[in-house]
BADRENNU-662406 format. One record per atom (N, C-alpha, C, O): x, y, z. Coordinates in steps of 0.1 Angstrom, whole numbers, plus 5000, padded with zeros to 4 digits. Layout:
XYZ ...
//
This chain:
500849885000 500050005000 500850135000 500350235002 502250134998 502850264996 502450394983 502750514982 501650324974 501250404970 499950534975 499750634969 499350494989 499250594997 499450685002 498750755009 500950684998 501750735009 502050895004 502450985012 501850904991 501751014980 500351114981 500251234980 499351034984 497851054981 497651134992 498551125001 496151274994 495751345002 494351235006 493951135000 493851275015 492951165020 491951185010 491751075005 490951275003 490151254996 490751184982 490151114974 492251244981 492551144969 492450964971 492050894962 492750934985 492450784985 491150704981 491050604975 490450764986 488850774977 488950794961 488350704954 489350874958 489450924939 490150764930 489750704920 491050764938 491850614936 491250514931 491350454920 490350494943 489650344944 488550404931 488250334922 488250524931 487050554922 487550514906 486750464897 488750544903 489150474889 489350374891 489050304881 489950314899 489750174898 489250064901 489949964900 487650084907 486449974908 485650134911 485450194921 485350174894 484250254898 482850214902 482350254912 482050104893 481050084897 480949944907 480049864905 482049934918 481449904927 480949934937 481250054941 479749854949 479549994960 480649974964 481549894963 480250154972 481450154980 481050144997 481750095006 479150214998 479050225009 477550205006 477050234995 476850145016 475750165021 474950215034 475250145044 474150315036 473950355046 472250335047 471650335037 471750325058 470150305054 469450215042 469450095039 468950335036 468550305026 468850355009 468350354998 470050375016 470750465004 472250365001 472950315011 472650364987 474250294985 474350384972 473550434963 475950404974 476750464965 477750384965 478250354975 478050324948 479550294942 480450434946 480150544950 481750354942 482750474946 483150564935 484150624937 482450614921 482050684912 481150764920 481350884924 480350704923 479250784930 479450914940 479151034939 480250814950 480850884959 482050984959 482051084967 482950954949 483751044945 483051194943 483251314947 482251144934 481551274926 480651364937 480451484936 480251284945 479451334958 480251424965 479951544967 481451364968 482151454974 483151584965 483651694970 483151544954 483451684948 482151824946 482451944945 481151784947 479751824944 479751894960 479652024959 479851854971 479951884988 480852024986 480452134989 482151994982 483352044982 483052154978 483352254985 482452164965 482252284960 480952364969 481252484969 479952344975 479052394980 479852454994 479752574997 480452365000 481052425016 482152545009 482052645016 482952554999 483052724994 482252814991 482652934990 481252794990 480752914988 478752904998 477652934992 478952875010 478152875019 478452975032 477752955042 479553055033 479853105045 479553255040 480353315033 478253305044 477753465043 478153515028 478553625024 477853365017 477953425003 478953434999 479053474987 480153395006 481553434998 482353314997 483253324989 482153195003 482553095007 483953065017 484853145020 483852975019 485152985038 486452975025 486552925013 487053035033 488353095029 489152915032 488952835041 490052925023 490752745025 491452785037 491852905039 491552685044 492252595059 490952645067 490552545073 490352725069 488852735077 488452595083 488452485078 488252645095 488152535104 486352485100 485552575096 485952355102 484552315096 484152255109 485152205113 483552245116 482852145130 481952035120 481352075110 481951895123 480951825125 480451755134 481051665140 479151795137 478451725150 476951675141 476051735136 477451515142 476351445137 476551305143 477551265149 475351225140 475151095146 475951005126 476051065115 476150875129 476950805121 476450835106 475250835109 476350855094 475550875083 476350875067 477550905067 475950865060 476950845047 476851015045 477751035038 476251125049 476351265045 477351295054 478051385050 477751235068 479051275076 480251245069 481251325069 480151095062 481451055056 481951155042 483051195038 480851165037 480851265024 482151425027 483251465023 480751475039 481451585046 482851595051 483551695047 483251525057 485051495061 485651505046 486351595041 485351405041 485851365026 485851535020 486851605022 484851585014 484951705010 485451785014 486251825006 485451855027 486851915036 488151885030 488851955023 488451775032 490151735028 489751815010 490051935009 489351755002 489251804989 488951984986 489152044976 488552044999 488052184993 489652255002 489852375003 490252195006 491252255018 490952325029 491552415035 489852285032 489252275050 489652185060 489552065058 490052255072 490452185079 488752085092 488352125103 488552005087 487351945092 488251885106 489251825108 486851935118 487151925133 485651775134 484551825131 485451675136 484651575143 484151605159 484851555168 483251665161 483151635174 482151555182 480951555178 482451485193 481651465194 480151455202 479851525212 479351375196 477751395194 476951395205 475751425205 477951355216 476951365233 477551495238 476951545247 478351535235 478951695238 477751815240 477051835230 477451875249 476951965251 477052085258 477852075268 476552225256 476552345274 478452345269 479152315259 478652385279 480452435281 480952365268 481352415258 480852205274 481952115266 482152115252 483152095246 480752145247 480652205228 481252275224 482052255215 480752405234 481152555233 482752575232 483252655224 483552495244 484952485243 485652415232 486752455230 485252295223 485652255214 485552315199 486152285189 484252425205 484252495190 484852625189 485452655179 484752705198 485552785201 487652785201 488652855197 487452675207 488952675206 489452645193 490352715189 488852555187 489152485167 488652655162 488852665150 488152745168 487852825159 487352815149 487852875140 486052725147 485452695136 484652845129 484352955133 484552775115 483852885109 482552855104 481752945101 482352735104 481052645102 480652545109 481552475113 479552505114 479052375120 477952295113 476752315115 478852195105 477852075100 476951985111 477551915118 475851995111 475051925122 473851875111 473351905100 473651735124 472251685122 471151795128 471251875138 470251785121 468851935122 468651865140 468151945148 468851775144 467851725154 469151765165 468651745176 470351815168 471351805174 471551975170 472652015173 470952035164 471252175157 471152295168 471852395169 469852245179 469552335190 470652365203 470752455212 471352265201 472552275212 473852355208 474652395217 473852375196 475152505189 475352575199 474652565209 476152635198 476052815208 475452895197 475252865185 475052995202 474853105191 476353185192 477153185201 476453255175 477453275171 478553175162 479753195159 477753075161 478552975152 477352955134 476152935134 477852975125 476652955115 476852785113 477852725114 475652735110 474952615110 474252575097 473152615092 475252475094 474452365079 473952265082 474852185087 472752225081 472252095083 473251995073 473451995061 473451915081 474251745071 473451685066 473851625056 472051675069 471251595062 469851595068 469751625080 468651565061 467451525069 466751675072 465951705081 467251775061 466251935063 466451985049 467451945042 465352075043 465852125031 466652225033 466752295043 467552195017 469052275023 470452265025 471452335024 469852075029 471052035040 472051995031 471751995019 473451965034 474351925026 474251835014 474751845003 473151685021 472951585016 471951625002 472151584990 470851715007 470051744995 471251824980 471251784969 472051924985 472951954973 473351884967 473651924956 473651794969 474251584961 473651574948 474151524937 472151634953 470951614939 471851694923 471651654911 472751794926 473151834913 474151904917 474352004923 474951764907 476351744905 477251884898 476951934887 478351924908 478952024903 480351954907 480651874916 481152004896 483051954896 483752044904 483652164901 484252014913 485452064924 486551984922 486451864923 487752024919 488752004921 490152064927 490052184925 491052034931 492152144934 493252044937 493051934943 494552084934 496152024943 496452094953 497052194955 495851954963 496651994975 497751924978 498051824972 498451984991 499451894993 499651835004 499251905014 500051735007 499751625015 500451685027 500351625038 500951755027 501551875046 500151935045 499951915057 499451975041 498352035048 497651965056 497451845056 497152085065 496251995076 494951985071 494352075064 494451855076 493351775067 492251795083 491151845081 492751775095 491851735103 492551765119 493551705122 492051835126 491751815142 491451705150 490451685143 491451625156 490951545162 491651575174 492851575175 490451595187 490351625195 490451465206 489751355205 491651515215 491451405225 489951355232 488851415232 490351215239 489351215246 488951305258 487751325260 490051355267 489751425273 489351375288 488551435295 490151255291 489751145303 490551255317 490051255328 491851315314 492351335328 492351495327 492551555337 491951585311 492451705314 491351795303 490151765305 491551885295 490351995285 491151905272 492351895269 490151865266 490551785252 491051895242 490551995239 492851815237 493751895228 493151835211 492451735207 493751955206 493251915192 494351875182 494951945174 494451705185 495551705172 495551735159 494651685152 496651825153 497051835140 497451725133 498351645136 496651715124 496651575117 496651605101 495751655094 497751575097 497951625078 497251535069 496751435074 497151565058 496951475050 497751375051 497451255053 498751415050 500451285052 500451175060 500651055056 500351225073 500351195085 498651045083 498850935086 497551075078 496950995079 496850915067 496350805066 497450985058 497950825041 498450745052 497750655056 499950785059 500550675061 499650585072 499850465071 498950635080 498150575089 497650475083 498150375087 496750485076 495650445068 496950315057 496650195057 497850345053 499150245048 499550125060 499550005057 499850165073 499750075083 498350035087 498449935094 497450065085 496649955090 496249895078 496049775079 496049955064 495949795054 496849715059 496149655067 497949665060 499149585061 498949555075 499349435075 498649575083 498449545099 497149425103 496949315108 496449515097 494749415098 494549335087 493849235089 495049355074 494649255070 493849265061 493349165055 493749415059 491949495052 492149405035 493149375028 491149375034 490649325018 489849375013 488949425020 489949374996 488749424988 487649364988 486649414984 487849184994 486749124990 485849125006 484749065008 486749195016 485949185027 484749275031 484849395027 483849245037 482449295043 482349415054 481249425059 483249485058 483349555070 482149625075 481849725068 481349615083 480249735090 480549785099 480549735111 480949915097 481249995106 480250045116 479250105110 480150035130 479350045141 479550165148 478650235152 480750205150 480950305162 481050465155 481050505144 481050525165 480450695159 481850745147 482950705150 481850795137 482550815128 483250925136 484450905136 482751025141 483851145150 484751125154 485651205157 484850905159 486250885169 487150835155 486750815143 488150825159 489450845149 489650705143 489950675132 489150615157 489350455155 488550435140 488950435129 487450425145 486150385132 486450465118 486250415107 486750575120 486850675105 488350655098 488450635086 489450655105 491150665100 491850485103 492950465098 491350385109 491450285109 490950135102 491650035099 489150175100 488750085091 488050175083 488550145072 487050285081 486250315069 487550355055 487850315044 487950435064 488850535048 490050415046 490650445036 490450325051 491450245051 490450125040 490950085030 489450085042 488449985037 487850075029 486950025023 487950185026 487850245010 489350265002 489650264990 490050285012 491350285001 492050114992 492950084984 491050065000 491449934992 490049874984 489949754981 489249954980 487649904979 487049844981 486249794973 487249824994 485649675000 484249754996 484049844988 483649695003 481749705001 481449715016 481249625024 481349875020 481149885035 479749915039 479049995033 479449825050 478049905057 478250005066 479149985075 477850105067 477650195079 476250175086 475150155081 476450185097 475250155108 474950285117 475850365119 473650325123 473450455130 474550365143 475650425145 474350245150 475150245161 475150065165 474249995161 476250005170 476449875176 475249815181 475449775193 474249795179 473049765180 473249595180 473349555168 473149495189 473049415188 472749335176 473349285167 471549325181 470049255170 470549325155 470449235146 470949415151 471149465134 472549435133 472849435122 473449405141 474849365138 474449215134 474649165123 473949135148 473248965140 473248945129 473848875121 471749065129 471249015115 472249055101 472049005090 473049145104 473749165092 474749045088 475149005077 474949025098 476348895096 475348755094 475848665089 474648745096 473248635093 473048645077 473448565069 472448765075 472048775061 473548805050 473248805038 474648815052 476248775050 476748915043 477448905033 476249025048 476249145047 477549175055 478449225049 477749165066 478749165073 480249065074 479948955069 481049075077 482548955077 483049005088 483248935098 483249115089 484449195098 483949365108 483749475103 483849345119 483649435127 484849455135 485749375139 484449595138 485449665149 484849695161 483849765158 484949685176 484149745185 484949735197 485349625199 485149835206 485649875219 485249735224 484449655219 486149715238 485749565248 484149585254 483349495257 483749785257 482549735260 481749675250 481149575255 481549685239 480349645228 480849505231 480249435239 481949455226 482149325228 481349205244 481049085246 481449315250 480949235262 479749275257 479749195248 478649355256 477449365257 477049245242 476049165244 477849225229 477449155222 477249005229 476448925225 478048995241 478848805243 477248825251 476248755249 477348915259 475748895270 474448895263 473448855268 474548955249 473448935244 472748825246 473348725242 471348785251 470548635249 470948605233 471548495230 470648695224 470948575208 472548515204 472948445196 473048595215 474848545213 474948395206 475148355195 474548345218 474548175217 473448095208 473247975205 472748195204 472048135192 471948135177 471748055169 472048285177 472348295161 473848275156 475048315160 473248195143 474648165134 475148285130 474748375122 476548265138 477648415132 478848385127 479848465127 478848235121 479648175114 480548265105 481748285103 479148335098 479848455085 481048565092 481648645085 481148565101 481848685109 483648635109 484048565118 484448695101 485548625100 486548715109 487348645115 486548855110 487748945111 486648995125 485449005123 487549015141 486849125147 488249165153 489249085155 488149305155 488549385158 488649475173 487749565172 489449495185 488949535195 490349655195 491449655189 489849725203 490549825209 489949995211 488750005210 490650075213 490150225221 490150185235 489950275243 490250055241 490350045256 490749935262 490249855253 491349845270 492249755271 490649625274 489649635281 491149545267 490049435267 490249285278 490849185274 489749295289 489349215293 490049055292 489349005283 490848975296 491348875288 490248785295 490048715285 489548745301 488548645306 487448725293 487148635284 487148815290 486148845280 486648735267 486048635262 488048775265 487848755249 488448565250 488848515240 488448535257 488348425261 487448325260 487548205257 486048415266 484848385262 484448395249 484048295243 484548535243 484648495226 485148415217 484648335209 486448435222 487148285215 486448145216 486248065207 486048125234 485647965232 484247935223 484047825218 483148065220 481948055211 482148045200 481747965191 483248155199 483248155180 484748125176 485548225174 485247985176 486647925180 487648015163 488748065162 486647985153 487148045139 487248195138 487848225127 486848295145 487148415140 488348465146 488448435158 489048515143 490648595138 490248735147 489548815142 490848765160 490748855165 492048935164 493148885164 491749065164 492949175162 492749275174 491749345175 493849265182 493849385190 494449515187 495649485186 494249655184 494549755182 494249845191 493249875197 496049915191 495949995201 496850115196 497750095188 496450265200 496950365198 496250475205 495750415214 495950615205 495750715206 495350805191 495650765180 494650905192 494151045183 495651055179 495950985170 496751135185 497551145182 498951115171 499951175167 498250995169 499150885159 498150835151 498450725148 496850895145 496350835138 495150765132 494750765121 494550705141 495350625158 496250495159 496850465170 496250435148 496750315150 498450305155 499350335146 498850265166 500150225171 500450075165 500850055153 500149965181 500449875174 499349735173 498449735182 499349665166 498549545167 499049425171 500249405170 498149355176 498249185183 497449125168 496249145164 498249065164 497448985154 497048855154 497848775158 495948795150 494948675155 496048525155 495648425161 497248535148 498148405150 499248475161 500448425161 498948565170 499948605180 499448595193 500248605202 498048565197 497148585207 497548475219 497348495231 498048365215 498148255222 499548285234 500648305230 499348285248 500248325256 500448455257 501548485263 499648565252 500148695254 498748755254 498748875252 497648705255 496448755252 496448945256 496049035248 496748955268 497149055277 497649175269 497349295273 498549165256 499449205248 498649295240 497549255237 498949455236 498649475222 499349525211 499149625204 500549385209 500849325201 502449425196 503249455205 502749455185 504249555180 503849605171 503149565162 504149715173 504149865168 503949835149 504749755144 502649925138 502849865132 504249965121 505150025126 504049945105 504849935096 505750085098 506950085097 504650215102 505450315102 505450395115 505450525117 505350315124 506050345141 507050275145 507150155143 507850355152 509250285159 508150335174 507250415172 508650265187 508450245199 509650225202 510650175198 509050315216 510450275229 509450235243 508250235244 510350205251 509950225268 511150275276 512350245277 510150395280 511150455289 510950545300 509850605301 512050575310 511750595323 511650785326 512050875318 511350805335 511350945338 512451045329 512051135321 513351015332 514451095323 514651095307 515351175300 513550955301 513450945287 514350845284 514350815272 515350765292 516450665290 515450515292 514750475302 515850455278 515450275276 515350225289 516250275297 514650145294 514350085303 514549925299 514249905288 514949805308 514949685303 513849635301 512849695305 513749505293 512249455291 512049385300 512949345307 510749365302 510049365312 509849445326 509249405336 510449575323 510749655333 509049785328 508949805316 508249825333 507249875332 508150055330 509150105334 507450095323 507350265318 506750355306 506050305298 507150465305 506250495294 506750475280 507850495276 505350425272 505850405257 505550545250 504450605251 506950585241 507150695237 506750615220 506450495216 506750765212 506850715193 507350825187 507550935191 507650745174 508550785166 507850835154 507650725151 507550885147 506250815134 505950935123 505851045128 505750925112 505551005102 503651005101 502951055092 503250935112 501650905113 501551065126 500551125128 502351085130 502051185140 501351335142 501851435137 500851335145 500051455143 501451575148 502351565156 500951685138 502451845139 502651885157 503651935162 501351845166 501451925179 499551915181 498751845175 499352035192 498152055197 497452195192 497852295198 496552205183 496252325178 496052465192 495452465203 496452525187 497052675194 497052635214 496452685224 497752535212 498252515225 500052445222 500152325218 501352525222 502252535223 503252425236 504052335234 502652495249 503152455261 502752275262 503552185265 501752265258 501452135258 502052055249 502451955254 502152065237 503052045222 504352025230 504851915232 505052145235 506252115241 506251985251 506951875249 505452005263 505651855272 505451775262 506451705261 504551735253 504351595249 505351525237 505351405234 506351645230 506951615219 507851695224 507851815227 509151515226 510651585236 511451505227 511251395223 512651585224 513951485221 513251395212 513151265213 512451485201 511751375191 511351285189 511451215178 510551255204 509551125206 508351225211 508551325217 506851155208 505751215214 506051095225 506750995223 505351155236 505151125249 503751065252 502751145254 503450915252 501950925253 501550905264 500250925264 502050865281 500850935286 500450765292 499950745303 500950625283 500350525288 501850465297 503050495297 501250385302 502350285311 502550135304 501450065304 503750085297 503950005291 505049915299 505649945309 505149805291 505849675291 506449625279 505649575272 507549625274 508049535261 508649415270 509349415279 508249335264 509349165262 510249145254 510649245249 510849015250 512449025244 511949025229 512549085220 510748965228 510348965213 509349085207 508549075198 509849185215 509049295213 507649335210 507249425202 506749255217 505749275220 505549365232 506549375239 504649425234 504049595242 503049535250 502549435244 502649555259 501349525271 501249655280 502249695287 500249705280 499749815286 499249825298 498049815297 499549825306 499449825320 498749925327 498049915337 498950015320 497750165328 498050265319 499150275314 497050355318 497950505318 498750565333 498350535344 499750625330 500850665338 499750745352 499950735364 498950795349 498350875358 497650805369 497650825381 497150715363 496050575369 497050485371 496650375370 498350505375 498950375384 499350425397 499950525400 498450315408 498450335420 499250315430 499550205432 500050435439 500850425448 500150365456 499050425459 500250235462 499650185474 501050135485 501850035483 501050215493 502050195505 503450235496 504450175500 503650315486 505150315488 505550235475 506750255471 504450105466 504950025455 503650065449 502650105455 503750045434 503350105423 502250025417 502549905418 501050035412 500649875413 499349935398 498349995398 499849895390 498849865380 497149825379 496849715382 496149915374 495349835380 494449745368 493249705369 495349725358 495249615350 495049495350 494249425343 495949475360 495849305364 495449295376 495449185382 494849425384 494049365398 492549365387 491749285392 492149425375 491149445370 490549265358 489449225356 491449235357 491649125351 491148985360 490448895356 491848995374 491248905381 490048915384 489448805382 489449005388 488149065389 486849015379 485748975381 487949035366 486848995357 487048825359 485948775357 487948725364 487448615366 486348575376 486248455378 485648665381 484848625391 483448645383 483048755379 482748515384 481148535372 480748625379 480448705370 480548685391 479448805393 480148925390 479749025395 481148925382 481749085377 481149105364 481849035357 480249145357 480149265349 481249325340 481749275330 481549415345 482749495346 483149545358 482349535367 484549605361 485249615369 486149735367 486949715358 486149865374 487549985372 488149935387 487449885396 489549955387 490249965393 491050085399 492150085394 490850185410 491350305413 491850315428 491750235437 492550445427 493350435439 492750535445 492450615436 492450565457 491650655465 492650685479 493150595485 492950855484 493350865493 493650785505 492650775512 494650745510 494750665522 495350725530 496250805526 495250705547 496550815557 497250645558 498050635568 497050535553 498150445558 498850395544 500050375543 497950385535 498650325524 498650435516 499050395505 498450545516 499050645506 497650675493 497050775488 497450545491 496350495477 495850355485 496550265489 494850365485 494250265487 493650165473 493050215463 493750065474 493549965458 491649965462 490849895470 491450075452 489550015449 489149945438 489749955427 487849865441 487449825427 485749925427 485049955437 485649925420 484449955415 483349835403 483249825391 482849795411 482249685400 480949705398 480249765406 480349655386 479149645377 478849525381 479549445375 477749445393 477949285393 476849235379 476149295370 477149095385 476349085368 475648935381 476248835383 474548965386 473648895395 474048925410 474649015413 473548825419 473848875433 475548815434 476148715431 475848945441 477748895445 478249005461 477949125459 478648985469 478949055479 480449135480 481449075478 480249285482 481849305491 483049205495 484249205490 482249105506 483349025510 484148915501 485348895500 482548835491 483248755481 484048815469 484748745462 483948925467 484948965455 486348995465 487348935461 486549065475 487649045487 488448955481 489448975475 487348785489 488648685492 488848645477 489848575474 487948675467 488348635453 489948705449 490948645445 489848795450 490748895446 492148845455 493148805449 492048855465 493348805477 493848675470 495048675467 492848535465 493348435455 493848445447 494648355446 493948515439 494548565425 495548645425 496348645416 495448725436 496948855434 497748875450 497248875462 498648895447 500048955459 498949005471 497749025468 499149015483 498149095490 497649255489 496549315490 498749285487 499649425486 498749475470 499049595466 498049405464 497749435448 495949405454 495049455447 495649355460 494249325460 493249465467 493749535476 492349475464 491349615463 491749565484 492149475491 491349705485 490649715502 489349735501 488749715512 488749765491 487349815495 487049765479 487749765469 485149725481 484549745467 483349795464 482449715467 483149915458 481949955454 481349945446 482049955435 479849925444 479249875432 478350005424 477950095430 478249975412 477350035403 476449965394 476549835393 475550035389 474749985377 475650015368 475949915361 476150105365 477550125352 478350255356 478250355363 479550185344 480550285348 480650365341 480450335330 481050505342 481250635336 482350605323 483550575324 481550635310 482950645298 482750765292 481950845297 483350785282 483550835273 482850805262 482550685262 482350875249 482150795236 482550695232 481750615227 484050675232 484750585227 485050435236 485750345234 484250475247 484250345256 485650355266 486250245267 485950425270 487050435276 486750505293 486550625296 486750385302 486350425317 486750565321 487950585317 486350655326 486550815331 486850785346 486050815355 488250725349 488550675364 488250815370 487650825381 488750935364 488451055375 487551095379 487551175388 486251035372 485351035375 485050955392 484650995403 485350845387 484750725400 485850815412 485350845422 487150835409 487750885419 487251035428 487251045440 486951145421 486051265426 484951155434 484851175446 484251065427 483051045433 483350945452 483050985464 484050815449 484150815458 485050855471 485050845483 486050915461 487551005473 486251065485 486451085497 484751085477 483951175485 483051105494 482251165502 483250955494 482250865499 482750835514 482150755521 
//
């Protein structure tokens, strides 16, 4: 796939369009476009978002907001941005009040693409195009085809993508055209992507995973993609039933909510060849359980950050055996290190932070400098997680650096107190956090989701069986669920404000 590596991202689309024009490319609803189709759609977009801003049209690199639920007029819209030389911002779609207002504000948008039903939450002072579903909206301009073209060049910035925003005010990575060819070049080669495969994409297009991982990556090689409003059990089934589906992507929560589904164990999901996990560390009793139902499907773990892409590194489905824990080495266009406070190699098996190297990296944090400086030192980004390499260079993630718990004086991951946890049937899910102590400094909590009746004490002596004493929770509190993010990613600071207060 190095011929990517040349290409701006709406060119990767133009690509596939000469060369399997009339196949689809996408189906959404009730609507499918070949990638002729789609090409042309989005030159047709391209040209309208110039000349829609007070009559004169946005001046090129103008920042674009999209705030929409999953839809082929969202994918269009990104796509057109890179082609008109707008810089398109994704935000996302449960965002409201302050947290909107600060993400659009700071991207300094000059437009906001919204669904009509999500339109009333704007701030005032931002102008507003319906995406679809009003007359007007971007989707209806599609009806008559106008030619947009232009050379751009692959250092322009194509896209923002805003952190998740789990420990601090979400930064907006600079993300080039460049920077996501090559992305998009490592993960064909990483995953495995094929033209003849089925992909349906489930999770919100705004996170970086689902849009720069499998959609534009599974258009740069021309599969036949479904898009779905959302991970919906019962329509994921039935698509892999009716053999519409092969290959999905989904965070460990969907994955556990799919295994708990009652139709799990009943409908034939034979057709399901490729799945996909990552955006949050998975569970190894979970996928354990997947593996023993569905013994033939080929699991891939993927791990990275907004910042690279996202894709870092993958565990690929003939590596899983003995390292499940693992997500896996760095792929084609990242180097990895581990390393300690001062930035000096650490031995393997020695826990610290994994730094990168990578032509996938986003330039810095849009008009935040100070932060650009901490995270990009001695020309490695700094990410922020707590790693592990082995001799065969394989990576295992142990925490983010922030969320590893001083308890008495020793350091204690809460990965693998989180992992035993999940061996106990009445866990659900499980976070693991450390909460003020006057004797141990951090006291080891769990917070669990039970999944039927289970007690305080029995998760205790479960936990004391499985791990060091010194590593097992002191206390355990339960929920109906735990606080995430969009992207499924537990919001420990959350549970920590809540119970530090209990």
């Amino acid at each position: 796939m190095s011929r990517l590596l040349s290409r701006t991202v709406d060119g990767v689309l133009r690509a596939s369009a000469r060369r399997v024009p009339d196949r689809t490319a996408l189906r959404y609803a009730d609507r499918s476009w070949t990638y002729a189709e789609l090409d042309a759609a989005v030159s047709t977009a391209a040209a309208v978002l110039r000349e829609v801003h007070h009559g004169i049209g946005l001046p090129e690199y103008a920042r674009v907001a999209a705030y929409g639920h999953n839809s082929d007029a969202y994918l269009i819209a990104f796509l057109a941005c890179a082609r008109a030389g707008l810089v398109h911002v994704p935000v996302n779609h449960h965002l409201t009040g302050d947290d909107l207002a600060y993400v659009l504000e700071q991207s300094d948008s000059s437009l906001v693409l919204a669904d009509p039903a999500l339109a009333d939450r704007i701030p005032d002072g931002f102008p507003v195009k319906a995406l679809r579903d009003a007359p007007g909206s971007l989707l209806d301009a599609l009806a008559a085809p106008e030619p947009y073209d232009t050379d751009r060049d692959a250092r322009d910035l194509a896209q923002l993508l805003y952190t998740s925003g789990t420990t601090a005010l979400p930064k907006g990575a600079m993300m080039t055209h460049l920077a996501l060819a090559h992305e998009y070049a490592s993960a064909v080669e990483a995953l495995d992507l094929r033209e003849d495969d089925r992909p349906v994409h489930a999770l919100p297009l705004y996170h970086s995973a689902q849009m720069h991982v499998f959609l534009l990556p599974y258009l740069a090689v021309g599969a036949e993609n479904t898009l779905v409003d959302g991970p919906d059990p019962a329509v994921l089934f039935d698509l892999v039933e009716a053999g519409r589906a092969d290959s999905l992507f989904a965070p460990p929560t969907v994955w556990i909510a799919l295994a708990d589904h009652p139709e799990f164990a009943t409908r034939d999901l034979s057709a399901l060849r490729k799945a996909y996990y990552g955006a949050s560390i998975m569970p190894v009793p979970v996928l354990e359980r997947l593996r023993a139902r569905l013994p033939e499907l080929r699991f891939y773990n993927c791990f990275g950050q907004s910042e690279i892409g996202p894709l870092a590194t993958v565990l690929g489905p003939d590596e899983h055996e003995g390292r499940m824990d693992s997500c896996g080495r760095p792929v084609r266009h990242v180097e990895a290190r581990v390393v300690d406070e001062k930035g000096d190699d650490v031995p393997d098996g020695t826990p610290g932070e994994i730094v990168y190297r990578s032509p996938q990296l986003c330039k810095g944090y849009w008009n935040k400098p100070e932060e650009t400086r901490a995270a990009f030192r001695n020309g490695w980004f700094h990410s922020g997680d707590l790693a592990v390499r082995d001799a065969e260079g394989y990576y295992t993630i142990v925490d983010r650096v922030k969320d590893v718990i001083n308890s008495g004086g020793v350091l204690v991951a809460s990965r693998q107190v989180e992992d035993a946890l999940y061996a106990h049937p009445g866990v659900a899910e499980a976070a693991v956090i450390g909460l003020p102590d006057e004797r141990w400094i951090e006291a080891v909590t769990a917070v669990v989701v039970p999944r039927g009746e289970v007690t305080e004490a029995e998760l205790l002596a479960h936990a004391r069986e499985k791990l060091p004493r010194f590593k097992a929770p002191k206390r355990v509190h339960f929920l109906p669920e735990l606080p995430r993010n969009a992207s499924g990613k537990i919001l420990k600071r959350e549970l920590r404000d809540r119970f530090a207060k209990a």
